[in-house]
C-alpha positions in Angstrom: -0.4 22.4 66.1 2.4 23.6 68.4 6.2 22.4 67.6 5.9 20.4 70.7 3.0 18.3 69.4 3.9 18.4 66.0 7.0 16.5 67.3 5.0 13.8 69.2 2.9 13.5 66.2 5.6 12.7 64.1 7.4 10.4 67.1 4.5 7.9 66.7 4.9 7.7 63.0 8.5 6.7 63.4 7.6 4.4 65.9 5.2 3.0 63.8 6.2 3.0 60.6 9.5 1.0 62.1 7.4 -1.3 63.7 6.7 -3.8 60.5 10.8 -3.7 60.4 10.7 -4.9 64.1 8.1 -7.3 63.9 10.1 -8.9 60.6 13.1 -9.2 62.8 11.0 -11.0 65.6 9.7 -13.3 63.3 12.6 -15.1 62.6 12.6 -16.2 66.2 9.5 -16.6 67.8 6.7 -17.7 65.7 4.0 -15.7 64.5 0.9 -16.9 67.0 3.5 -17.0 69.6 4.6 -13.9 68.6 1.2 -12.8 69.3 0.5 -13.5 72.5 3.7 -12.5 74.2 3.6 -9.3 72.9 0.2 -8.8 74.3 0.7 -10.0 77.4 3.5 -7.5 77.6 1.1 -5.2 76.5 -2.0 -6.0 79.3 0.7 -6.5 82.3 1.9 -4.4 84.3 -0.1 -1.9 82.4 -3.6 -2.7 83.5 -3.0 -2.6 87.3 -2.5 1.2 87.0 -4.9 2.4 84.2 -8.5 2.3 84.7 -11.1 -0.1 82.9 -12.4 2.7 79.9 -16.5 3.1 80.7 -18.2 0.5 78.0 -19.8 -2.7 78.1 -17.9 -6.0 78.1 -19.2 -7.2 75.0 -17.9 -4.5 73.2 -14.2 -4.6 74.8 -14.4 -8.1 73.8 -15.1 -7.1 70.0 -12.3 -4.6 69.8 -9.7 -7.0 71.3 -10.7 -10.1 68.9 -10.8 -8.2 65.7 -7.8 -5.1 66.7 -5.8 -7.3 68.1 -6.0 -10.5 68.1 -7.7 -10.5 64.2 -5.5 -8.0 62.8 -2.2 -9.2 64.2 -2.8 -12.9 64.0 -3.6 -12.2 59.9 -0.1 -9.5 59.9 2.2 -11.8 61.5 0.7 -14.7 59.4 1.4 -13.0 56.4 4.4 -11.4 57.4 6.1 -15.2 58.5 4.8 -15.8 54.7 6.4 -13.8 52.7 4.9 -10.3 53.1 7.5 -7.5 53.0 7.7 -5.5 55.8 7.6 -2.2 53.5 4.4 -3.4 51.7 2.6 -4.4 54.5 3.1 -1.1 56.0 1.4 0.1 52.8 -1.1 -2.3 52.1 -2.5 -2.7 55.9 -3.7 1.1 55.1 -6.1 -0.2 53.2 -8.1 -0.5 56.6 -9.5 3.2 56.0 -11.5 2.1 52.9 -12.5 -1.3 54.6 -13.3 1.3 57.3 -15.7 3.3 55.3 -17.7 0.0 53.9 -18.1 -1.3 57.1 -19.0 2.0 58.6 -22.0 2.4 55.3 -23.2 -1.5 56.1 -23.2 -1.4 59.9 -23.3 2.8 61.1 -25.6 3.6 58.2 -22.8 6.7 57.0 -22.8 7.6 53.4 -20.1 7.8 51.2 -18.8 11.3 49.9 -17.6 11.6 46.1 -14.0 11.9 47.3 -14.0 8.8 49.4 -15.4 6.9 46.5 -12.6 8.0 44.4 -10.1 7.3 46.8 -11.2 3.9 47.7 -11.1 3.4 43.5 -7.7 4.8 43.2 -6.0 2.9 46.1 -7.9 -0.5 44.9 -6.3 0.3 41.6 -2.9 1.0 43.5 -3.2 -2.8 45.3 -4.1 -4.4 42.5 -1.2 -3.4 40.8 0.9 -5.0 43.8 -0.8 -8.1 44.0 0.2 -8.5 40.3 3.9 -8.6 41.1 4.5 -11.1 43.7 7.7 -12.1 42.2 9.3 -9.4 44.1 9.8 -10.7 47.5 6.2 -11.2 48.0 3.5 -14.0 47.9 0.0 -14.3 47.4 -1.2 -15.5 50.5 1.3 -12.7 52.1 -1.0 -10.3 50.3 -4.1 -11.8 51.0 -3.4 -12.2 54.7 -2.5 -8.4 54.8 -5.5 -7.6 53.2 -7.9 -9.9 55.5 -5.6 -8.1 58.4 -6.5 -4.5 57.2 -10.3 -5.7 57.5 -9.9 -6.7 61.1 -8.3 -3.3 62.1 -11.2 -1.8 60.0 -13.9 -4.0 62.2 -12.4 -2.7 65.5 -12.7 0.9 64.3 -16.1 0.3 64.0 -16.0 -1.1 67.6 -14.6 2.3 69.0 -17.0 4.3 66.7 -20.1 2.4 67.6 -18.6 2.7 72.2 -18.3 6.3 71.5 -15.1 8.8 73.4 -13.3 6.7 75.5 -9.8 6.8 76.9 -8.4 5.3 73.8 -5.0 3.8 76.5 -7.1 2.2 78.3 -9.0 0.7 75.7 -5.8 -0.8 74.2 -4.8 -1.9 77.3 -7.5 -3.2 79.2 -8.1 -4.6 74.7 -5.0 -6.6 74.9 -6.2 -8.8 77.8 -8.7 -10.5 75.3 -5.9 -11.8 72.4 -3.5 -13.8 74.5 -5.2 -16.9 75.4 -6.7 -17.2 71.6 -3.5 -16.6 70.8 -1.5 -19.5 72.8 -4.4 -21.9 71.9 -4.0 -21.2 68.0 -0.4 -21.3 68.5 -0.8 -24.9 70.4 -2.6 -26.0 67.2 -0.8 -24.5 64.4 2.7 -23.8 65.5 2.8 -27.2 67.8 4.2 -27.7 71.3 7.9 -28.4 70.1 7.8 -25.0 68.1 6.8 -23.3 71.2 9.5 -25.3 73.6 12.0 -24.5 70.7 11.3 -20.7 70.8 11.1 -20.3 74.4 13.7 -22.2 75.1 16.3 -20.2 72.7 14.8 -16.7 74.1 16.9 -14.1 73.5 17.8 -10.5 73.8 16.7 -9.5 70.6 13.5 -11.1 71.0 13.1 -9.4 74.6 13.9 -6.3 72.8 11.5 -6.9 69.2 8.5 -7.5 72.6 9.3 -4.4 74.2 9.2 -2.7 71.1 5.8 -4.0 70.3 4.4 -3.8 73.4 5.1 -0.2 74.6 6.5 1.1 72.0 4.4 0.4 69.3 1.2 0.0 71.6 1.6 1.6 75.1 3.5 5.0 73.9 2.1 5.2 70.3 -1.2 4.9 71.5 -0.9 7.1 74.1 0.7 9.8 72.6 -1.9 9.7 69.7 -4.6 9.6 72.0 -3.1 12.9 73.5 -3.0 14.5 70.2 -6.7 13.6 69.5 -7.5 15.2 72.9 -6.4 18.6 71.5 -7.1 18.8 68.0 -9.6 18.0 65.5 -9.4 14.3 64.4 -8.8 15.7 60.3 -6.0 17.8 61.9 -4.0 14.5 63.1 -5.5 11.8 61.3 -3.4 12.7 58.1 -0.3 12.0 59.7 -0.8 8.3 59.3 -0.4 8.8 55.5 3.2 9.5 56.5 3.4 5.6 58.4 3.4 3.7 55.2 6.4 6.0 54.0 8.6 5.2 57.3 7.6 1.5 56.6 9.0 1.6 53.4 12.0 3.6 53.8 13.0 1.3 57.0 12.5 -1.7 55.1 14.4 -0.6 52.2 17.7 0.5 54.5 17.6 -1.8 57.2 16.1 -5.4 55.3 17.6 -4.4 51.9 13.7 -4.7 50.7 12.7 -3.1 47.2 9.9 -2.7 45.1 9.5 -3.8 41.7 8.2 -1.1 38.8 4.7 -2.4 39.0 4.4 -2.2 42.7 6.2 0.8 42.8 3.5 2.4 40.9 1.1 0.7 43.0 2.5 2.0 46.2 2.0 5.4 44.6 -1.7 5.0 43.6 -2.4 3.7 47.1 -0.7 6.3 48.5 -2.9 9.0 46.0 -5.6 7.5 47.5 -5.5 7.4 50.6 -4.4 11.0 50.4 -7.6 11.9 48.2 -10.0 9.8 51.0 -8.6 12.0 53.9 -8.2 15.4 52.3 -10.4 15.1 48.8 -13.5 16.5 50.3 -11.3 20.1 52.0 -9.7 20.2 48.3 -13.1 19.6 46.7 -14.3 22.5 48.7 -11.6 24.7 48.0 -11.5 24.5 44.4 -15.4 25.3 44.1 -14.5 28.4 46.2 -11.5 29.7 44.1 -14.0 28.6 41.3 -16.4 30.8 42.5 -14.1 33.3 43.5 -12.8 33.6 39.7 -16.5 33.5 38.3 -17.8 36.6 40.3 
């Protein structure tokens, strides 16, 4: 990877990693269904007068922007406004590669390797460990709703497997025209009309800021630019630079929302972490040890 990419690469993890600070921060505002929906109105408008409608049917656009979108970000903002630090759910919303790789078994028909198997056992080792010590700032149903959030985001991935290469901008884009009206009517119903008045009405310039953060920063440009880098290199040369995402989320938290970890989910973080690390690279390490195995053996 050139410097030059190598520095966008590592632009949309900062951006990404900060964006669980930023959505913390909005959430004491606006709330969390409401939240939603601004942010991907933002996201649609003025964005989807200039880039083109990607090539797949509608029913399939319609399945990435309920579970993507709207599912995964009405669970995270649910369980963010519910106690879910913003360090931990950087961490634990990873857990959509493993809910990635059941889905992709039950509805794709892929097989499992040995390293993904032992990944997905380390990591659910590494979140159990966390959902053990909720005294620390965080609450079940934070966790749960995280988790349930991570399954969404897994469910759309099988979306964009199953549509096959499409521009992945305009898929977000053209995507965020499906959450907003689910989004208003479930804030309508669970939020109420006063909430809605009362957040509107005391609009301010940090929340303009938290939306355009969300809306291009953490969609529009770090889609964009990670749609560029998967246009140039092989998918297991960029996809590990998501493990660093969770790392960012954690660090930001820690320095900018005074956020912590207790010793339990500290060595939870850690196992999750191991395995996700396992799941993306335990098959090229697998592989290299049988050859410097070999190697020594001859």
């Amino acid at each position: 990877m050139s410097p030059k990419d190598l520095l966008l690469a590592l632009v949309v993890i900062l951006v990404w990693g900060m964006n669980f600070v930023v959505i913390k921060v909005g959430l004491d505002d606006i709330p969390p269904m409401l939240l939603g929906a601004l942010r991907f109105i933002l996201a649609a408008f003025p964005a989807v007068l200039f880039i083109k409608r990607p090539q797949m049917p509608l029913r399939w656009l319609l399945a990435y922007g309920a579970t993507i979108s709207l599912g995964q970000f009405a669970f995270l903002f649910s369980a963010m406004k519910m106690g879910m630090p913003a360090g931990l759910a950087s961490l634990v919303l990873q857990s959509q590669a493993f809910f990635t790789l059941f889905f992709a078994v039950l509805f794709l028909g892929e097989r499992l390797r040995a390293a993904n198997l032992v990944g997905l056992l380390v990591a659910a080792g590494g979140l159990t460990l966390i959902g053990l010590q909720g005294e620390r700032g965080m609450t079940l149903a934070g966790f749960l709703l995280t988790i349930c959030a991570a399954s969404m985001w897994a469910l759309g991935n099988i979306v964009t497997r199953r549509v096959g290469k499409v521009n992945l901008v305009g898929l977000v884009v053209w995507g965020s025209l499906i959450p907003p009206l689910p989004f208003f009517a479930l804030s309508w119903m669970l939020e109420g009309p006063e909430a809605i008045a009362a957040a509107l009405h005391g609009f301010s310039l940090d929340s303009m800021l938290v939306l355009v953060y969300l809306a291009f920063g953490a969609t529009i440009l770090g889609y964009g630019l990670w749609s560029r880098l998967l246009s140039r290199y092989p998918a297991n040369t960029v996809a590990p630079f998501s493990l660093l995402v969770p790392v960012v989320g954690l660090t930001s938290a820690a320095l900018l929302l005074d956020e912590h970890l207790g010793l339990l989910q500290g060595v939870g973080a850690l196992l999750v972490m191991l395995g996700l690390v396992i799941n993306v690279g335990g098959g090229w390490m697998a592989g290299r040890l049988r050859l410097a195995f070999g190697q020594s053996t001859t």
